[in-house]
C-alpha positions, 0 to 999 in steps of 0.5 A, a space after each residue: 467523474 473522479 471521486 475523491 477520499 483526500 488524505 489529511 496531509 501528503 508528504 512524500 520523501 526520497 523516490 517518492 516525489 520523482 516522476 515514474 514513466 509507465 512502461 520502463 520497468 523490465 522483468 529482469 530489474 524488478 525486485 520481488 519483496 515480501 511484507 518481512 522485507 519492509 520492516 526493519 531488521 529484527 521487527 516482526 509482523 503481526 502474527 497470522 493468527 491475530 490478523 482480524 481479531 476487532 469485531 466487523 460490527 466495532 463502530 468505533 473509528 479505528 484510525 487511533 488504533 494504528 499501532 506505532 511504526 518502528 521505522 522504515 527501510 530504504 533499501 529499494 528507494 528509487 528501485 522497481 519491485 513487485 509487492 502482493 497485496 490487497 486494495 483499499 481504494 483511495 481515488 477513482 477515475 471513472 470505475 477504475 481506481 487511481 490510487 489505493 492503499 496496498 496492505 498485506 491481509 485482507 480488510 486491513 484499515 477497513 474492517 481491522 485496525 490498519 498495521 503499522 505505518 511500514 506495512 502500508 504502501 500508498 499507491 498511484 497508477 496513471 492507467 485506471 485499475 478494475 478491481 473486482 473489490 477488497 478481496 482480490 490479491 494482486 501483484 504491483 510493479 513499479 518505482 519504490 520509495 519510503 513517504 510519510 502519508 496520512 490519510 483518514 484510514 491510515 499513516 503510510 510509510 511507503 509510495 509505489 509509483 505502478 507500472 503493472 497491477 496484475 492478479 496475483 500468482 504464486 
């Protein structure tokens, strides 16, 4: 059985929309990146401190709250690299999930206003991830690329094709 949580419009650009062949990714050519190295130069990120401020309990939509993007970085468009992160599910195949949305801090666009649109990652895997819930801080591999994705939680700003997801380590 495949559930479903439709984005409102998918328009992927650059790397985006080419075709990623699992398994191609080698240790040596990965690029590790941190949240900092998504925004442009010279933004900062939203300060730890300030990180889930917006009460759990807010029944308010929060998708108006996203604040604006100040753009993207294409960098790494077309290349492999390795993001930490935490998992909102999008898209499950059975008990595993498909797609997800990659945020830097845990409850970002479920319990807090989602970050801006470049620290968001929209990502696919064509082997089913067991995830053991929003909690759980993980490592993804695979091709980068700057999109423009719109879903019910959020605007995207980049696509990751997985090759890996993993626990994280530091």
């Amino acid at each position: 059985m495949v559930t479903r949580v439709l984005p409102r419009r998918a328009v992927l650009t650059g790397m985006a929309a080419a075709t990623f062949v699992p398994g191609t990714a080698q240790a040596d050519e990965v690029i590790d990146l941190d949240w900092d190295d998504l925004l442009p130069e010279g933004q900062m990120t939203v300060p730890n401190a300030l990180q889930g401020l917006v009460d759990h309990d807010e029944s308010a939509p929060l998708f108006s709250q996203q604040p604006e993007s100040t753009g993207v970085r294409t960098d790494w468009n077309g290349q492999i690299v390795r993001l930490p992160g935490f998992i909102i599910p999008i898209d499950y195949d059975g008990t595993g999930i498909t797609a997800f949305i990659l945020v830097p801090y845990v409850g970002a666009c479920v319990h807090v206003p989602p970050p801006p649109a470049n620290q968001l990652v929209f990502v696919t895997t064509p082997t089913p991830y067991e995830s053991e819930g929003l909690f759980e801080p993980v490592n993804v591999v695979g091709m980068f690329g700057v999109s423009s994705i719109s879903t019910q939680l959020a605007d995207i700003g980049y696509a990751l094709s997985a090759d890996r997801i993993e626990p994280y380590r530091t």
